[in-house]
C-alpha positions as CSV (number, residue, x, y, z in Angstrom):
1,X,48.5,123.0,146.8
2,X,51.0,120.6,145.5
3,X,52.5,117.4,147.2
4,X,55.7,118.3,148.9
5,X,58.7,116.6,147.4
6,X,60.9,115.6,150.3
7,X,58.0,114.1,152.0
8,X,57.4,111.9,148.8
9,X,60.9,110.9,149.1
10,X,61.1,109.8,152.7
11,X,58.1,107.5,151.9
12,X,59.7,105.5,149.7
13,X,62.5,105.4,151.8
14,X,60.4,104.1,154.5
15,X,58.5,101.6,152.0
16,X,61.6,100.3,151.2
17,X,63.1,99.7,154.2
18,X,60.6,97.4,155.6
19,X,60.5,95.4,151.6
20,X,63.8,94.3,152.9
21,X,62.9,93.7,156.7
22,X,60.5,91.5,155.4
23,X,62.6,89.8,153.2
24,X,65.2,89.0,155.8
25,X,62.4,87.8,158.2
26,X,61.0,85.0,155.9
27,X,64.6,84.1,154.4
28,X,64.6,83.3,158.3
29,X,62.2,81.7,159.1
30,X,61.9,79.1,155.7
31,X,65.8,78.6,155.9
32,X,67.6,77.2,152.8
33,X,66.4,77.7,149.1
34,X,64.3,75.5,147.5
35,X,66.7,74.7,145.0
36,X,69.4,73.9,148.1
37,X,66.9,72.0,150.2
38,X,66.4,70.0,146.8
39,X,69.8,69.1,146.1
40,X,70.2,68.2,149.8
41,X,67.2,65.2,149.4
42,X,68.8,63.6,146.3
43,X,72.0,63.7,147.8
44,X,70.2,61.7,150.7
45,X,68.8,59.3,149.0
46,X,71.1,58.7,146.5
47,X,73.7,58.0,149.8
48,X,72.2,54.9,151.4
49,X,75.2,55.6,154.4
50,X,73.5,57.5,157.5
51,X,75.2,61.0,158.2
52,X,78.4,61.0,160.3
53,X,77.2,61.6,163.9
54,X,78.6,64.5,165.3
55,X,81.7,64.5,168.0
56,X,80.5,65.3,171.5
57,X,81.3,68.7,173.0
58,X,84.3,68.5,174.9
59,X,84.2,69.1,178.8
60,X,86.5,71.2,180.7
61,X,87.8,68.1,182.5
62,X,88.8,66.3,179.7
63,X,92.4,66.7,178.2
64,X,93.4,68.6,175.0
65,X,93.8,67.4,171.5
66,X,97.2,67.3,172.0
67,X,97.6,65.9,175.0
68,X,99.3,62.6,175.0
69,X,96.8,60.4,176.8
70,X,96.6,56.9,175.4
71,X,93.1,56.8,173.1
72,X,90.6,53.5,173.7
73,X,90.5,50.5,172.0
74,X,88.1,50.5,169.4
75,X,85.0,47.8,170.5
76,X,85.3,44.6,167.9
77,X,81.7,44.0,166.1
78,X,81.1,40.7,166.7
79,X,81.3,38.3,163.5
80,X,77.7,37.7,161.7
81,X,76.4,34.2,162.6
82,X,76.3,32.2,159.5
83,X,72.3,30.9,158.6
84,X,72.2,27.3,158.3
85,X,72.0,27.1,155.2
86,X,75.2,28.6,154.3
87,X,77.0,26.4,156.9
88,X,75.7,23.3,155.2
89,X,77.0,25.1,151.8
90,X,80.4,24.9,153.8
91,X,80.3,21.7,155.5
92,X,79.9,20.3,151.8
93,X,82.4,22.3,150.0
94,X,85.7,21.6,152.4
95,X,87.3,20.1,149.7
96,X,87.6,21.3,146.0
97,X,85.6,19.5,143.6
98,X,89.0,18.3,141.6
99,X,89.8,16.1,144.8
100,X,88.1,14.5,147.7
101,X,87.1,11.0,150.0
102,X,87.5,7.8,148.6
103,X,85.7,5.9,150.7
104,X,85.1,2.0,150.5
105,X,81.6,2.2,149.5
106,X,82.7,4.3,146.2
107,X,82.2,1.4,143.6
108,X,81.8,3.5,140.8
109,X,85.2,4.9,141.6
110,X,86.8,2.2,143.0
111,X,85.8,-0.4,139.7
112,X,85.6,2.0,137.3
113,X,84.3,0.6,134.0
114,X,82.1,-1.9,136.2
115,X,78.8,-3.0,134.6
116,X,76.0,-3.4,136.7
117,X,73.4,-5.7,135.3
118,X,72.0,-8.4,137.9
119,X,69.8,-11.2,137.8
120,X,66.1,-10.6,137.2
121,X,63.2,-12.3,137.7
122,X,62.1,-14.2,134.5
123,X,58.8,-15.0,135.3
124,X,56.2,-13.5,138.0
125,X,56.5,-16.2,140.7
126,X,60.4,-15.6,141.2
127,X,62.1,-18.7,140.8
128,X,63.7,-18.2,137.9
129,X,66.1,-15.2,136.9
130,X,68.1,-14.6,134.3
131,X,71.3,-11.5,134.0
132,X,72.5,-10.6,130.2
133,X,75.8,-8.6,130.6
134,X,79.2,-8.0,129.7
135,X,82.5,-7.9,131.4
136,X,82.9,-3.5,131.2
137,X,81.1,-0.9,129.2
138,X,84.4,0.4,127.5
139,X,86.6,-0.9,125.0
140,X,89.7,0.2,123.6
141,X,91.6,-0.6,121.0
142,X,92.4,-4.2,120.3
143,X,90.4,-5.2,123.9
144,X,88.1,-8.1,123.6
145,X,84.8,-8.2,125.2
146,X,83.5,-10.8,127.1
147,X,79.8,-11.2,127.2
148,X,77.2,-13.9,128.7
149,X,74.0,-14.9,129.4
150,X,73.2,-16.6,132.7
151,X,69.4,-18.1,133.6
152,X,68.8,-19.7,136.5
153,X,66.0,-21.9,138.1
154,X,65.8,-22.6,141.9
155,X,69.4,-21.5,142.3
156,X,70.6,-23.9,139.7
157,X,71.6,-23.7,136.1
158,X,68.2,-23.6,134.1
159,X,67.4,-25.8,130.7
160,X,68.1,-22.8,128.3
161,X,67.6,-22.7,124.2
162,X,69.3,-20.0,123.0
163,X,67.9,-18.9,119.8
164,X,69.8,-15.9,118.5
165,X,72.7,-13.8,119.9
166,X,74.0,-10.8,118.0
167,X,76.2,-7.9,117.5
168,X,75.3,-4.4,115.7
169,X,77.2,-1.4,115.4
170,X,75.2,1.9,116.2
171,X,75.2,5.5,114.5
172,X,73.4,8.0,116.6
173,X,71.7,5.6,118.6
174,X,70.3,3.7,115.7
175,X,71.7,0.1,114.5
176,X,74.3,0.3,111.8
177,X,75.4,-2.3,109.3
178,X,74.9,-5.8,109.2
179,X,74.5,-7.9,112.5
180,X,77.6,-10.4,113.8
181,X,76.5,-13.4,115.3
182,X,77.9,-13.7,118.6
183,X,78.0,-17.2,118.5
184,X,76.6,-18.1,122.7
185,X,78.3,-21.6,123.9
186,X,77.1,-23.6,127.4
187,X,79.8,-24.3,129.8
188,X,76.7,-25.9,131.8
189,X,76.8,-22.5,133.6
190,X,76.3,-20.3,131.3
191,X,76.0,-19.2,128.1
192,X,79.0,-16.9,126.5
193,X,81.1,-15.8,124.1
194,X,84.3,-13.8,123.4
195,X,84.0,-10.7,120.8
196,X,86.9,-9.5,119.2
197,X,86.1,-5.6,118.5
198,X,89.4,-4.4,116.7
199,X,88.5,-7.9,113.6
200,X,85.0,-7.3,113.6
201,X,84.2,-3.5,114.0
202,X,87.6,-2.2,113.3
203,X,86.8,1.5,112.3
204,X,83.6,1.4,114.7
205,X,83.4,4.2,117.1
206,X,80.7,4.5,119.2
207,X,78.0,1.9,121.1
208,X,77.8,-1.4,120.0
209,X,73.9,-3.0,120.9
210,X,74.2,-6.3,121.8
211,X,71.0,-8.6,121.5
212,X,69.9,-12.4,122.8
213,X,66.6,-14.5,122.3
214,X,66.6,-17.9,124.4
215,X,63.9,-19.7,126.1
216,X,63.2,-21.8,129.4
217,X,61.8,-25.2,129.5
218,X,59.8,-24.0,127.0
219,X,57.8,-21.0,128.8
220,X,58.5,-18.3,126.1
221,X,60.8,-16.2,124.3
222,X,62.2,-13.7,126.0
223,X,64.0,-11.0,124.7
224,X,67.4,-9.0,126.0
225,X,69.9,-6.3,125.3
226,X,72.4,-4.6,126.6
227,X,75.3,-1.6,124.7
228,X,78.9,-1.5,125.4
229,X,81.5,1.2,123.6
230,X,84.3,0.2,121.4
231,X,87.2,3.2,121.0
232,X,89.4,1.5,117.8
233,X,93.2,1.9,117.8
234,X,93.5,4.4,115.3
235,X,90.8,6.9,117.6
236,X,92.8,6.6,120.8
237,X,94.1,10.6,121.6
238,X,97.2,9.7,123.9
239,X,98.9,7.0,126.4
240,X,100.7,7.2,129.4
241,X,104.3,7.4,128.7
242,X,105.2,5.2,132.2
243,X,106.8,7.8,134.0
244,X,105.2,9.8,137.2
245,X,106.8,11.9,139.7
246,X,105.6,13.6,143.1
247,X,106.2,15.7,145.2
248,X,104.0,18.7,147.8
249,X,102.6,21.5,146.5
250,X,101.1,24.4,148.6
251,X,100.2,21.4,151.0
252,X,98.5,19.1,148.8
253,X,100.2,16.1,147.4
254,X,101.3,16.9,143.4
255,X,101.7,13.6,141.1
256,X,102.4,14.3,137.6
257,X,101.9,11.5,135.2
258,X,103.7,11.6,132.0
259,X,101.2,11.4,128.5
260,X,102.0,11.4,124.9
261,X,99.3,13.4,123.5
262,X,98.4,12.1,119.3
263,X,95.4,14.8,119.2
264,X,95.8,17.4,120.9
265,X,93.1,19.0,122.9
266,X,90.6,19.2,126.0
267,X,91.3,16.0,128.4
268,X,89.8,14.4,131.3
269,X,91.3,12.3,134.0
270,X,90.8,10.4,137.0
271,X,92.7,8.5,138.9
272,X,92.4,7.3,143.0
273,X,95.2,7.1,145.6
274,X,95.4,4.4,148.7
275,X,97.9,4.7,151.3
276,X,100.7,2.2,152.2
277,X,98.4,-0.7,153.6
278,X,96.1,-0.6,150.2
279,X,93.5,1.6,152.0
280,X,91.2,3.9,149.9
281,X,92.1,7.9,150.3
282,X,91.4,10.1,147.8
283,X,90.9,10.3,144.0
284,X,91.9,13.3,142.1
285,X,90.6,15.1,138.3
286,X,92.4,17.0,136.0
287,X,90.3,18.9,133.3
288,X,92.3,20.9,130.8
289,X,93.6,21.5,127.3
290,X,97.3,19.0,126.4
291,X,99.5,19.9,123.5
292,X,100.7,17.3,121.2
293,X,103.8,15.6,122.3
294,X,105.1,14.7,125.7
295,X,103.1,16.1,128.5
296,X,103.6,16.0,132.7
297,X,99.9,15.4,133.5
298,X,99.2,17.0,137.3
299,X,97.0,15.5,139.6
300,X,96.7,16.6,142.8
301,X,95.2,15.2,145.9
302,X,94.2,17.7,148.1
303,X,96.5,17.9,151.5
304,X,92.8,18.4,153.9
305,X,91.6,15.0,152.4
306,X,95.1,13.3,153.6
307,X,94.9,14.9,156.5
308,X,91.6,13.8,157.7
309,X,92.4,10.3,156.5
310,X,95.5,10.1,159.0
311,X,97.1,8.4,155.4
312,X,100.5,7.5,155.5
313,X,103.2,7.1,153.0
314,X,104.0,5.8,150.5
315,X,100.6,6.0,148.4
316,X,100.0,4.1,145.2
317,X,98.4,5.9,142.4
318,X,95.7,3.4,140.8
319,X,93.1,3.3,138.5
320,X,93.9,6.2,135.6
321,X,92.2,6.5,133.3
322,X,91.3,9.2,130.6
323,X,89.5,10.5,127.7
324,X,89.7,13.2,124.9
325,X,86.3,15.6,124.6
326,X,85.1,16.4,121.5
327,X,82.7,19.0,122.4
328,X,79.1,19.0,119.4
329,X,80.0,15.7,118.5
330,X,78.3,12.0,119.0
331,X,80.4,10.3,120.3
332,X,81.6,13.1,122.2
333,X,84.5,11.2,123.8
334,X,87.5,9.4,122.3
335,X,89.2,6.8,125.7
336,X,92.8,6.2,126.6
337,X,93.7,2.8,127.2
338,X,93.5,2.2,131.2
339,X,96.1,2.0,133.2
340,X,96.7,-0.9,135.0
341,X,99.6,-0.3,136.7
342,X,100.5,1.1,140.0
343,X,102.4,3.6,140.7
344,X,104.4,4.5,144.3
345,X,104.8,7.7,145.4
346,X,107.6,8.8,148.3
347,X,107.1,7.4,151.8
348,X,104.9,11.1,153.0
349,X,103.8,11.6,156.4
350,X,100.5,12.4,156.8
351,X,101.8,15.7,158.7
352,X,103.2,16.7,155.7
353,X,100.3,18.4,154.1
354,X,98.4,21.2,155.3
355,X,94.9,21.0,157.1
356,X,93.6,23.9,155.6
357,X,89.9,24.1,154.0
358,X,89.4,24.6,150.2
359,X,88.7,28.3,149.0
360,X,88.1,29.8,146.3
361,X,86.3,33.1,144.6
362,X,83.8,31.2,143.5
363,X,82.8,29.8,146.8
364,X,83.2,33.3,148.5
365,X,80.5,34.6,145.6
366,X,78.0,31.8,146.3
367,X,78.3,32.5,150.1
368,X,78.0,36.2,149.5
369,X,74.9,35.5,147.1
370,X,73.0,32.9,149.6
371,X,73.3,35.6,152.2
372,X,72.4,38.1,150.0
373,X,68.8,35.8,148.9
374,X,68.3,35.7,152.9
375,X,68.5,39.0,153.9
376,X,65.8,39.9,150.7
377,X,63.6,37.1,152.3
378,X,64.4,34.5,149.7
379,X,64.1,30.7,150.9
380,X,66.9,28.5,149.9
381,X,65.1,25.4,150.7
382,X,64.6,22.7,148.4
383,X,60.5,22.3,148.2
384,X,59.3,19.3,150.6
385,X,58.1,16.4,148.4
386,X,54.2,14.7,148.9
387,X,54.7,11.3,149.5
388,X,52.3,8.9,147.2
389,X,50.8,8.0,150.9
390,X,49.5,11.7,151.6
């Protein structure tokens, strides 16, 4: 007998029926796609936010949406306490680096062009000393240099042969030309003598090594020498035209010295201020490019630094001096003549300038990137130092 037809067809009917009752049932129970549920983890990690939490069902005793109820204050997170190390970062940086303290124990910028050579011991018992030096390190233009050559024994003036003082010019750090005898005389103090840069090394630009042989009461030779820098006239880049102005700028004091710039090009100046009884305050820098010609150099003193002084009016402006940078070359500096004038600014309050601490986005950056080498674990410590004793 053959198979009946309509029975044949309800089979498959049945068979397919429960394909797709199955289908549904583990589209159930595994949820999304794979591709979906893939998608959904790189989103995830690629997202380093958590999810939004969800709002909280509403209760039946709570108002509408649009009710006009007055919605709470949002909590304030409180402020990040700063690591130590970043505070010290600030304590340091109040000021900006262009202006700050000048403090009475500031030699180098209170005498600027100071040598600093002393008296040495000669001999190993101590008695007698001896201090080779010069009057300052720079020279400019037709400035003559003092130098001398003091020995002492017991205190007093020591019985000194002086057998050869000279002069040498230097290229590079290596003598130059002939050497100029400096020519040492005794006053019964000491021994000097008076060089006269602009007639003897009148196109010299650079160090100049000075050199001295003598001998005590017959003990030995001893040797000595020391360098000073000679700028000659026709190297000197610009000088102060005499005239200044002031006034305050965004809080700070603003003094603008007039220059007439020869050779153009990237300058550096200093200068210090001292308030109405002669008091050290502040110094101030300006680094930048001057055209030729008549220029209004700016120099300001930062208001804070005035401020925490309690400096009153009028300043003087002292001290200025300046050079010309001449960036791959040796010398890489040619010197201004120094100012030794001073200069009087209006009669300023100390109120008048603001009390407000230096910033800038460099010093947000280096805060944000100590912070950022603490949270990683990063120690911005300097390494501790073994003593010779440990």
């Amino acid at each position: 007998m053959g198979e009946d037809p309509l029975r044949s067809r309800r089979t498959w009917w049945v068979v397919g029926i429960l394909v797709v009752i199955v289908a549904l049932a583990l589209f159930w129970v595994r949820g999304r796609p794979p591709e979906r549920e893939t998608a959904v983890r790189r989103a995830a990690l690629s997202d380093p936010l958590p999810p939004p939490a969800r709002e909280p069902k509403r209760q039946p005793t709570q108002p509408a949406a649009d009710d006009e109820s007055p919605e709470s204050e949002p909590v304030a997170q409180p402020e990040r306490e700063l690591p130590p190390q970043v505070q010290r970062y600030l304590e340091a940086n109040v000021y900006p680096p262009t202006s700050g303290r000048l403090t009475a124990d500031a030699t180098d910028l209170l005498q600027p062009n100071q040598r600093y050579e002393r008296h040495r011991p000669l001999d190993e018992d101590g008695d007698s000393t001896f201090v080779f030096t010069a009057d300052r390190y720079y020279y400019t233009g037709d400035e003559v240099a003092q130098v001398w050559l003091e020995v002492r024994d017991g205190g007093q003036p020591a019985d000194v042969d002086v057998y050869q003082a000279t002069a040498r010019a230097e290229e590079r750090g290596r003598p130059s030309g002939e050497a100029i005898d400096l020519e040492l005389q005794s006053d019964g103090e000491r021994w000097s003598s008076t060089l006269d840069l602009a007639q003897v090394f009148p196109e010299h630009h650079g160090t100049i090594l000075l050199e001295v042989a003598f001998e005590v009461d017959g003990r030995g030779m001893h040797n000595e020498a020391i360098r000073i820098f000679s700028t000659p006239v026709d190297r000197i880049p610009a000088q102060l035209s005499g005239g200044v102005r002031d006034s305050v700028q965004d809080g700070s004091l603003l003094v603008e010295v007039g220059v007439d710039v020869h050779e153009p090009g990237f300058f550096r100046f200093d200068a210090n201020l001292y308030d109405r009884n002669g008091e050290p305050v502040a110094f101030a820098v300006f680094k930048g490019d001057l055209a030729p010609g008549e220029n209004w150099l700016p120099l300001e003193f930062f208001g804070k630094v005035l401020r925490d002084q309690g400096a009153m009016g009028p300043y003087s402006i002292e001290q200025i001096r300046g050079y010309r940078f001449l960036e791959g070359q040796t010398p890489d500096r040619e010197r201004l003549v120094d100012d030794p004038l001073t200069h009087r600014t209006s009669p300023y309050d100390a109120a008048a300038f603001s009390d407000a601490v230096y910033t800038s986005d460099h010093k947000e950056q280096m805060v944000q990137l100590m912070l950022e080498d603490i949270d990683a674990g990063r120690s911005l410590d300097l390494p501790s130092v073994a003593s010779d004793n440990q």
